[in-house]
N, C-alpha and C positions, 0 to 999 in steps of 0.2 A: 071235297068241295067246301068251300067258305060256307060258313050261316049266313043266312038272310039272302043270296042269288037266290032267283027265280029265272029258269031259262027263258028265251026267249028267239022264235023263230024267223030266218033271217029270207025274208022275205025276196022273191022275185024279183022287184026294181032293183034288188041290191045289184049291179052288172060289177062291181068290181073283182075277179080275178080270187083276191086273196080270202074273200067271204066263205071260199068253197075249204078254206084250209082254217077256220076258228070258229066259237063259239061266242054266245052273245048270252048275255046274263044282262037281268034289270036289279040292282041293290038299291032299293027306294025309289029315288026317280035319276038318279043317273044308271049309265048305260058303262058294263065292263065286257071285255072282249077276252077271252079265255085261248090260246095256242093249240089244235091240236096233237103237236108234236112233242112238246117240252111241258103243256101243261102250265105254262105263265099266265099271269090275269094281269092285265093293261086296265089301270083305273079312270085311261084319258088317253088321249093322242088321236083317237080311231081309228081307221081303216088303214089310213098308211102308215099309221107307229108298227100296225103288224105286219106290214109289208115289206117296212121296213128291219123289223126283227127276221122275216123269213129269207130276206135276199142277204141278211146279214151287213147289210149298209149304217157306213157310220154314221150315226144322227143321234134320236133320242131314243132310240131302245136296243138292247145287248142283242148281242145273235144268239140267234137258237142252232144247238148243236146237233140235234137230231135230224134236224131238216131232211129230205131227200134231195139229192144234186138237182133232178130236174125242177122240183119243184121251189128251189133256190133261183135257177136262172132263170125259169118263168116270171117270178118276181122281180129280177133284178132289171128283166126286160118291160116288164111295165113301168117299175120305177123312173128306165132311162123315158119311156114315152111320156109321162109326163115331164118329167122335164123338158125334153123338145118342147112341147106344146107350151110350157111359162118361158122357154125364151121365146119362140116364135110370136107370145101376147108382150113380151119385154119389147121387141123390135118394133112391133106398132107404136108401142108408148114412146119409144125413145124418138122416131120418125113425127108422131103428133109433137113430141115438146122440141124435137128441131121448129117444127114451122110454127109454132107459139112461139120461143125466142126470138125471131125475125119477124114477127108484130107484137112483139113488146110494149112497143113506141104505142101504137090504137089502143092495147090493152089498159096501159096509164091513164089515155086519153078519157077511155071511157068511162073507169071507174071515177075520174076528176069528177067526168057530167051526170055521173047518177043512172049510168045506163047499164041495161040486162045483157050483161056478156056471157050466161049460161047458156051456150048455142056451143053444140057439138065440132069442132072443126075439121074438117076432110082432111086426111094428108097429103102431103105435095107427090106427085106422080115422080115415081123414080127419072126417066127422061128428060122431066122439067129441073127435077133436083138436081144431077148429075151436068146440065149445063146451065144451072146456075154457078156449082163450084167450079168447072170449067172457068168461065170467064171470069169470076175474082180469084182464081190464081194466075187467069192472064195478068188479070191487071197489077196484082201483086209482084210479079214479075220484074212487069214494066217499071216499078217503082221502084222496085229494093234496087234497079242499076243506075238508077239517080244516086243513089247513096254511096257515100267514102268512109263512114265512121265506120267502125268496129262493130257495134251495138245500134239497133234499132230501135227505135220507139215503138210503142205498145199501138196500134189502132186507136181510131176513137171510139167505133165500136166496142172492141175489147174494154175496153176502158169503160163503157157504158154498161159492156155485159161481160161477166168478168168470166161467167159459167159458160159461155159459148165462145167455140175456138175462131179464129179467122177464120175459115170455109162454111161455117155455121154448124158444125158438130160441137152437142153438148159433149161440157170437160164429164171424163166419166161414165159416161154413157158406153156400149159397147162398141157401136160403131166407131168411139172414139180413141177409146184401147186399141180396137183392129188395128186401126190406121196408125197409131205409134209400134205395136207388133211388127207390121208392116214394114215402116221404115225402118227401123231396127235391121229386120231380116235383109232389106235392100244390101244397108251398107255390110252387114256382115261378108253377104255374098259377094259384093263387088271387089270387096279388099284380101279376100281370102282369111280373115280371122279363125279361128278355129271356132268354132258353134259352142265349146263346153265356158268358153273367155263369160258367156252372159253366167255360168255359175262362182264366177271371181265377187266376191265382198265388195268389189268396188261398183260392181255394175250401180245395181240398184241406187246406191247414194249419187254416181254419175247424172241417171234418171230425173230423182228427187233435187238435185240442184238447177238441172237446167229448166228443169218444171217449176221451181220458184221465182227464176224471173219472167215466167208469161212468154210471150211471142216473140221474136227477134231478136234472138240471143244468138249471134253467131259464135262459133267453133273457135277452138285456138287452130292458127296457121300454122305449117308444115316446120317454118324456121322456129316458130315460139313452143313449140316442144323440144326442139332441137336443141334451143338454147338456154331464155331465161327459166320455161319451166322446169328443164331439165336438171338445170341447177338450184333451184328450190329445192326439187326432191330431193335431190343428192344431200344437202344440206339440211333437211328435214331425218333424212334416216341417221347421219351421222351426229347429230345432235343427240336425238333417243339412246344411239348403240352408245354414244362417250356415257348417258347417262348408268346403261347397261351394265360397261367396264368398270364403274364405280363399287361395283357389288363384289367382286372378283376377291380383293382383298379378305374378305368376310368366309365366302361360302367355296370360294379358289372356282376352277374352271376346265374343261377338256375339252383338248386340240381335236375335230376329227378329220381326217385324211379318207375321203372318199373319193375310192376312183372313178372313172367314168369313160366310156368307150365310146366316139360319134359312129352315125352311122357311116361317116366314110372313114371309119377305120382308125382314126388318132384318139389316142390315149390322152385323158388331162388329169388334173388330180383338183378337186375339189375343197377349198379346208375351210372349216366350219368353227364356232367358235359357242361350246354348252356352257350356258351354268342354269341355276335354278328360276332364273328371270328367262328364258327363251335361248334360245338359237339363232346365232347370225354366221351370215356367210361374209368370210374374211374377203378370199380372192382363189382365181381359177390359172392353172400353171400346165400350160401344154408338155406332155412329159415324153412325146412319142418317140424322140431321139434315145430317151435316156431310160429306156422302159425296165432292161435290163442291168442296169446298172447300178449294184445297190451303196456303191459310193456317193454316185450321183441325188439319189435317193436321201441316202442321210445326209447328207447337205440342205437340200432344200426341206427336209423336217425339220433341220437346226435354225436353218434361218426363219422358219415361221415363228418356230419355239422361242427364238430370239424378241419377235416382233410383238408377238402376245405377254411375253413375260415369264421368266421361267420363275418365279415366286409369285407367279398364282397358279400355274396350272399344275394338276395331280398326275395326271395323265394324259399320253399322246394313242388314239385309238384308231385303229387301222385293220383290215381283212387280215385271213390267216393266211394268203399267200408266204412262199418263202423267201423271198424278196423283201417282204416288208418287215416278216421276222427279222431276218438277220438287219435290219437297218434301224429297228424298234430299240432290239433288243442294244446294239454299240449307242443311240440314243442314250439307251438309258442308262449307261454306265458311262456314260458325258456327264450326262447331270445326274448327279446324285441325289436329287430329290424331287425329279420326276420317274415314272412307271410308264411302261408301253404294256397296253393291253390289247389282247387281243378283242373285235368285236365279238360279244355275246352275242345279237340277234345273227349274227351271221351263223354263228355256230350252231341255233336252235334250230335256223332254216336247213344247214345241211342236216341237221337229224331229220327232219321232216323229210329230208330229197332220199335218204337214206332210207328210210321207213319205205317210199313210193317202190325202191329196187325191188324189196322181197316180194316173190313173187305171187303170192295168196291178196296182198294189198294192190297189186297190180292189176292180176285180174280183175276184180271188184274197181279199178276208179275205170279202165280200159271198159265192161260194162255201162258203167252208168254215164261216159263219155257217149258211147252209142245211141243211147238214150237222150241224151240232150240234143246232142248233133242232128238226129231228127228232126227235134221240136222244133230248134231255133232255124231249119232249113227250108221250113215250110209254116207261111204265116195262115193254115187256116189251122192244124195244130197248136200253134203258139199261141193264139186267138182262146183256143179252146184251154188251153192249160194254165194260164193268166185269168182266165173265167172260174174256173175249178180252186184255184189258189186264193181265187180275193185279192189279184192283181200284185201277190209275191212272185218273182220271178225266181225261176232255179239254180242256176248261175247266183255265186257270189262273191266278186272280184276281191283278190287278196292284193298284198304289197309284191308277193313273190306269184311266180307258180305253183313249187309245193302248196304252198301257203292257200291258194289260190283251188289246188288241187282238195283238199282236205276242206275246205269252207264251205267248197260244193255240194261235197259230197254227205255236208252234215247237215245242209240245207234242205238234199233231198227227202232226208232221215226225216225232219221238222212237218214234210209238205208230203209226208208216205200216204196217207190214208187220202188227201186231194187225190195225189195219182191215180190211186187205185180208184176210185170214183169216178175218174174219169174215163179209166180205159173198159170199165165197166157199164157203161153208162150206153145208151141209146141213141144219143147222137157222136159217139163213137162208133159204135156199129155204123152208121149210115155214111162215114165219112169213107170216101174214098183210100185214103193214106190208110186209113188200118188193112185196107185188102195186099198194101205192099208187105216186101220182106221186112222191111227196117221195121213196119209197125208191126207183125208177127213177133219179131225178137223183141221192141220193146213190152209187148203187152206180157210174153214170158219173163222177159226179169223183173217188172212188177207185179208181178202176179206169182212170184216166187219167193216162198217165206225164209228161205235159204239164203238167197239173196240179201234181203233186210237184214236176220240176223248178223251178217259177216258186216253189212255196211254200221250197222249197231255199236258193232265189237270195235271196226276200227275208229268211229268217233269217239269211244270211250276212251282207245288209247292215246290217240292223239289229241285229246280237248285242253288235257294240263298243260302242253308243251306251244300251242296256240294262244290260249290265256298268255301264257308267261313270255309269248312272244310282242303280243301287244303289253305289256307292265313294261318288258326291256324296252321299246320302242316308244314309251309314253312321253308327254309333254305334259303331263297333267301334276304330275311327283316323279321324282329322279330316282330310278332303278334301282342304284348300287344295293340297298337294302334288301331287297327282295329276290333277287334273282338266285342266290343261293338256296333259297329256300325254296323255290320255285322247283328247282332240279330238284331236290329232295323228294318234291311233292309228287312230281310226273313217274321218277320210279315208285314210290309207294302204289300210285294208279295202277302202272303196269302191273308191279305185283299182286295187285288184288286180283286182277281178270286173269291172271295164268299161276294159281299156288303152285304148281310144279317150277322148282328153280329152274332144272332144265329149258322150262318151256320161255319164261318170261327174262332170262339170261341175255337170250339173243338181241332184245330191243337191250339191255343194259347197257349191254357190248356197246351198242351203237350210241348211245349216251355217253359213255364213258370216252368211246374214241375222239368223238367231237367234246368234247368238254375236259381233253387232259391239260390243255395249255391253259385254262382257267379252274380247275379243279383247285387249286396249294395256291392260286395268286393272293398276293397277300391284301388284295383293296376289296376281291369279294369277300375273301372271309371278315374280314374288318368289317364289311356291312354289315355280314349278317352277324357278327357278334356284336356291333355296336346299336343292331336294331332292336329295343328293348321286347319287342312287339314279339321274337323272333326267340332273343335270347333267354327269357327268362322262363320260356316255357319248355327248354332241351335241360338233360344235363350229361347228354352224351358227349365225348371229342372237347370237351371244356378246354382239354391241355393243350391240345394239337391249335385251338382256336387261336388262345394267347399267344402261343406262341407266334403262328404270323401276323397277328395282331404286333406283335412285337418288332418284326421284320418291316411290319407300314408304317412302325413311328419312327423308327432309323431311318428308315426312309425320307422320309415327310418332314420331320422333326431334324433340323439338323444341328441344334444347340442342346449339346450333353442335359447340362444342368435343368432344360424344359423337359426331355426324355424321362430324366429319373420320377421329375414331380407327376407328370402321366403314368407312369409303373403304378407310381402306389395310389393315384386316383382311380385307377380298373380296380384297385382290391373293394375299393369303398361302392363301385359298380358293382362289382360279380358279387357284392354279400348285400347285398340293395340297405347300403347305411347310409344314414343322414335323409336326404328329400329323397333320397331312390326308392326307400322302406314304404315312404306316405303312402296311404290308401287311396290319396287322391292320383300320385305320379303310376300307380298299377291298373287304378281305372285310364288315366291317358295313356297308357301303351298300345289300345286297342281305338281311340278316337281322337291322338294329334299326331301329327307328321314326327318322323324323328328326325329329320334333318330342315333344310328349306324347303319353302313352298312358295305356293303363287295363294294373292289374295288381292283385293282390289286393286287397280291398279291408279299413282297419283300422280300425275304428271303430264306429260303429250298427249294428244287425242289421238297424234298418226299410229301410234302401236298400244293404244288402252288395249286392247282386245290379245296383246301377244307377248309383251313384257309385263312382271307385276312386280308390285313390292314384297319386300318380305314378309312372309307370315310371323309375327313373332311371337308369337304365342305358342312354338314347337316345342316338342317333347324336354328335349337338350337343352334349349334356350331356356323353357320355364325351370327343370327341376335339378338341370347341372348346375345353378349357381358353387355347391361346395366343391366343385370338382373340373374348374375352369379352363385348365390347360387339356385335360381330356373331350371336355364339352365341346372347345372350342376345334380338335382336331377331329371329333365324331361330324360334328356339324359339315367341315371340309369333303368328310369320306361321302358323306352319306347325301351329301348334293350335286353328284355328280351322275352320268349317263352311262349307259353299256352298249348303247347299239350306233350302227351307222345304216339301219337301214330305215329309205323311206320312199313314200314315192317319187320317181323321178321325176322333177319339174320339164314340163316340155313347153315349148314356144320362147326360150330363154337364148337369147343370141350366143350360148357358150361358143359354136365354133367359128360363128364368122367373128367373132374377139380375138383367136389364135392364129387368124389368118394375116400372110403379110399383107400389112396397108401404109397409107399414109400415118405420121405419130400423132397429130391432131385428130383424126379420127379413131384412131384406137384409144386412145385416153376417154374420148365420147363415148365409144364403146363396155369401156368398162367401167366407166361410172354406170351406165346404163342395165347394164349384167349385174351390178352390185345392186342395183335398187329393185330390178326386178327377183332376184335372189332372196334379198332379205321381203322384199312383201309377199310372196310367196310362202317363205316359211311361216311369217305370220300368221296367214291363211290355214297352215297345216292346225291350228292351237281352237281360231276360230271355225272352223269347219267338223263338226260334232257328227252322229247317229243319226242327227235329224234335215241331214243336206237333204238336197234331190236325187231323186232314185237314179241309178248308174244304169244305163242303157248297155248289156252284155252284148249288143248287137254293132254301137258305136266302135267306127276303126279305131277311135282316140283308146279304149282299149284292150284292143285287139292281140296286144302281145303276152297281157295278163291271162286273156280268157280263150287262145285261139286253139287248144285242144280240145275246149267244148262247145265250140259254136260254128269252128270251122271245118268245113270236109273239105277232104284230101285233095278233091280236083269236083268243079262245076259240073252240071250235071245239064243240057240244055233243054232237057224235062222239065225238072223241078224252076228252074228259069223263069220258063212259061206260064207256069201254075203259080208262082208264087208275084205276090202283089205287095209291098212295102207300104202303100201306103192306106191298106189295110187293116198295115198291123196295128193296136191298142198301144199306146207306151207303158211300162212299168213304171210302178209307186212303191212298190216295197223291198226296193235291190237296194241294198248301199255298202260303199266300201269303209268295213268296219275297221278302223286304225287305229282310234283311240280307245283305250279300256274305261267300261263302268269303274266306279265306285266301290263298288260291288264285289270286283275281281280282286281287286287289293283286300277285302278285309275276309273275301274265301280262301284265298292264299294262308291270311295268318289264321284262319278257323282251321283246313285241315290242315295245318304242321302243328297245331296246337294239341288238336285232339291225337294224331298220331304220335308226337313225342312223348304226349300225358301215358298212353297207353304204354310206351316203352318204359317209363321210369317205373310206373307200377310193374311191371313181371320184374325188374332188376330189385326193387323192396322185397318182391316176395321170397327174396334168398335168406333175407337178415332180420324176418320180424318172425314173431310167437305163429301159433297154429291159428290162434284166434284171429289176429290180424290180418294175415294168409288167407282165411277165408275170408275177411271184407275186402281185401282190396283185389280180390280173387271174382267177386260179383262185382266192384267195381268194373274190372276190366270186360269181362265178359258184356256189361250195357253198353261199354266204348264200342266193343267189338259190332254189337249189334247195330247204333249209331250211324258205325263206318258202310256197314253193309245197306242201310238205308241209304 
């Protein structure tokens, strides 16, 4: 205990709840409050700081981790009761300043004459209120069909009182919020919008404009979307993307070809257009006639190829079907200095689909499936387990299903010791559902340490391969760089958890099968030897590197005489001469980009948030000055993309665009498609870690998460029992897409520390005995390190 407390006993009148769980100490003449549990001393706040420490509620004090569950939710159940109670005294206040606003006008008067307006005022009786707004929305009615203009004028009221709405609801006030909620929800529901359209970046600015001009701002009409705003937009995104095309030149660009299947069945092909400024969507090409047909196929890749420009783009990126191969592959021996590659994230996710087959991994997700599918099928469960979690949800929606499948399941890993507290706990006993079968099995594979362990093992193995699916997938830095090393990393993982080769073989196999047609490509290994971050810490496969390092500037490079002068700029790279040597350009390999980035961005407001300018302060751009023709082709390699996976935009009229119609309306239509396409993917750049929580129970996605949320067939039991609107919403679910910070510079940490360790056992064949043993305990701290 601290010097100078004097305890101090907590008296009878004290009725608050959390008194029975701390201690109370006098230091002078203030008053500290000491935790049972954790032992923390609270120098202030009082009685709810510690209430709020014990229910673990975010405010002004840390949660305690010792807590007992019950006496967590006891807490956290008082906490909600006061809050009831400050709004239930909010709504009186806000009902008194309604009927203060509407004698305003007396309130002036009187303070004019010097008179004592300190008299309490009654509030207006619901009944009496409720037609009063009645009859001034009749009458408002009545008026607004007097009116032809477009735009209303403001009341004189309003005008008088700028804080009260026309019905006499203060602006801001809660009742005032309800009621724009309110209509909100009206129109969603009438029009059939999809309910997630309020998480679109547009919403809220929508909100924020019409709330700027006050009262009587009428809507655009059905034809003025149709027509003149339609064509604004059109001409607003096409403005930005020419600015976009401008960079192409600099940093070059890749084609991607993504297919896409409606639900009724036709085939179209999607083609997109990367560079290091963002992603835009060219145009959508109904393919279903020609599905098989890889003549047909390479034609329409040529004529996109044609349309974008074959000197700027690196690459045309497409699935590994074999259809696409063979039409990638006659592409690229068209043009001789573009590359077809195959998509990388596709290839990561079939290792992942691959992984789910064996069947030890099967069992274990087939398990913990069982387990959710309870939770999520019965909302006094999910109540409970949302309360136990701190309002994390289990479920955690991937881009794929593998993906999807393995996210879950590492989630549960994160929330193991919640569960077990909960199925442990006493108002699990008393719950009905635990007496069923489903909550027998689930309490046994929580409650089984066998269980954990295996779910342990397989997020271990699969955490590298998830990481490096989000780095291929990023908008945040362009992949090419990394993903090589990425696979490096994921078998080194594996190899840790299984030293027996036999044993960790088998996952190789299945890396290696997916990852042959990009293993020898010559743009990844160009990455990864052109990423200084990457390069200069290996000095294994040097030869092998160069060499198709060599194969991407014949490629790329189609003027001899530029070719040779790149040959002997790699010599003056690979021996780090001239500015490669500086102390400063070895410190940047670990904290600037190596190729392009995004950085402020200067220009449009319609895409600040999705296109930026160049970063120029990158690796290559600062410290390649002596070695400008190589600078200038790393730069090209190394700002370019690997994946084509992402989520699929939905609410996007792709297929009634494919459908036969009149030609003035299809032209409508696809200008239409185009714009919702490209603000979309904006959206994907703006939309962060820190969105709003995903509802694993919302149909919108259903197709992501439906082996954990959905049973086989209704149960008209559980039907009856179960209550929807009941249930609590999640806060702490989100669909993780984009990669930390973080993961980029873990990437280059373990290939750094694991190649460092390789070069040292290869010294220890060619120095003295002496040296032998230093770099002999060198390795041996690595080894330690790795094992940490």
């Amino acid at each position: 205990m601290a010097s100078g407390l004097e305890p101090v006993e907590v008296t009878s009148q004290k009725h608050d709840p959390a008194w029975k769980h701390c201690q109370m100490y006098k230091n002078g003449d203030r008053v500290q409050l000491k935790c049972n549990y954790c032992g923390k001393i609270f120098k202030g706040g009082g009685i709810h700081r510690i209430k709020e420490h014990l229910a673990g509620q975010k405010g002004n004090a840390s949660t305690c981790l010792r807590v007992q569950p019950d006496v967590r939710l006891q807490m956290l159940e008082s906490l909600n009761g006061a809050v009831a109670k400050k709004r239930k005294k909010q709504k009186l206040t806000d009902e008194i300043v309604i009927y203060n606003g509407s004698v305003s006008e007396i309130d002036t008067f009187a303070n004019q004459c010097g008179l004592n307006t300190e008299v309490e005022l009654l509030p207006v009786p619901d009944t009496l209120e409720s037609n009063l707004l009645m009859n001034q929305e009749e009458g408002m009615s009545k008026r607004s069909r007097k009116k032809k203009g477009r735009v209303r004028k403001a009341s004189a009221s309003a005008i008088a009182n700028p804080n009260v709405m026309s019905n006499g609801t203060v602006v801001g006030s809660k009742r005032a919020i309800n009621q724009v909620q309110l209509a909100v929800g009206r129109f969603l529901y009438d029009v059939g919008v999809p309910l997630d359209g309020v998480n679109s970046v547009y919403f809220q600015p929508m909100v924020d404009a019409i709330a700027s001009q006050g009262s009587g701002v009428v809507g655009p009409a059905y034809h003025d979307l149709r027509s003149g705003i339609l064509k604004n937009s059109v001409q607003e995104v096409r403005n930005d993307i020419d600015q976009c095309m401008g960079t192409w030149g600099r940093s070059g660009c890749s084609v991607l070809v993504d297919e896409y299947i409606s639900e009724k069945g036709k085939t179209s092909i999607n083609f997109l257009v990367y560079c290091p400024e963002g992603t835009m969507f060219l145009r959508s090409v109904d393919i279903t006639d020609i599905v098989d047909s890889t003549d047909a196929l390479y034609e329409l890749l040529k004529e996109v190829l044609e349309e974008v420009g074959v000197r700027n783009v690196l690459q045309v990126v497409t699935n590994c079907e074999e259809r696409y191969v063979v039409a990638g592959k006659r592409l690229a021996d068209t043009f001789s200095t573009v590359f077809w590659t195959p998509c990388a994230a596709c290839c990561i996710d079939f290792m992942l689909g691959d992984f789910k087959k064996l069947e030890w991994i099967n069992t274990i997700l087939e398990q913990a499936k069982s387990i959710s599918r309870f939770i999520y099928n019965h909302s006094t469960v999910l109540n409970m387990m949302r309360r136990y979690t701190l309002g994390v949800d289990l479920v955690e929606p991937g881009v794929t299903r593998p993906v999807t499948d393995f996210t879950t399941l590492k989630r549960m890993v994160n929330i193991k010791h919640n569960l077990q507290s909960m199925v442990t706990s006493e108002e699990w006993m008393e719950c009905p559902y635990s007496k069923k079968q489903e909550g027998y099995t689930m309490l046994d594979y929580i409650s089984n340490q066998s269980f954990w362990s295996t779910c342990i093992l397989i997020t271990r193995l699969v955490d590298p391969l998830l990481r490096l699916l989000r780095i291929v997938g990023s908008e945040k830095r362009p992949a090419m760089g990394y993903v090589y090393a990425g696979i490096y990393r994921a078998k080194e993982t594996i190899k840790k958890e299984f030293v027996n080769r036999k044993d960790y073989m088998v996952y190789w196999n299945i890396i290696d099968h997916r990852w042959e047609q990009l293993q020898r490509h010559p743009l990844h290994v160009a990455g990864f030897y052109l990423n200084p971050k990457f390069f200069y810490s290996t000095e294994g496969d040097i030869h092998l590197h160069r060499s198709l390092v060599y194969d991407c500037v014949e490629k790329l490079v189609p003027d001899p005489k530029i070719q040779d002068k790149i040959v002997k700029e790699t010599t003056s790279y690979h021996n780090a001469v001239g500015d490669f040597g500086r102390k400063m350009a070895a410190r940047a390999r670990d904290t600037l980009l190596p190729g392009e980035g995004k950085s402020l961005r200067r220009g449009s407001r319609a895409l600040s948030m999705h296109y930026g300018r160049h970063a120029c302060g990158e690796w290559w751009s600062t410290y390649g000055g002596g070695c400008p023709n190589l600078a200038r082709l790393a730069i090209r390699v190394l700002s370019q993309t690997c994946s084509l996976i992402l989520p699929k935009p939905r609410h996007i009229h792709l297929e009634q665009m494919h459908e036969r119609k009149n030609c003035l309306e299809h032209q409508r239509l696809c200008d239409l498609v185009f714009i919702q396409y490209n603000m979309w993917l904006r959206q994907l750049v703006q939309k962060n870690e820190e969105q709003d929580a995903l509802d694993p129970l919302a149909y919108d996605n259903i197709n992501i998460v439906e082996d954990w949320v959905a049973e086989k067939e209704l149960c008209s039991e559980d039907i009856g029992s179960s209550d929807w609107t009941t249930i609590e919403p999640p806060y702490g679910n989100t669909m993780l897409l984009l990669p930390s910070m973080d993961e980029f510079e873990a990437l280059g940490a373990g290939i750094h520390i694991a190649l460092l360790f390789k070069s040292l056992l290869k010294k220890l064949f060619f120095t003295s005995f002496i040296n032998c043993y230093t770099l002999l305990l060198q390795g041996l701290m690595i080894l330690k390190f790795l094992r940490e």
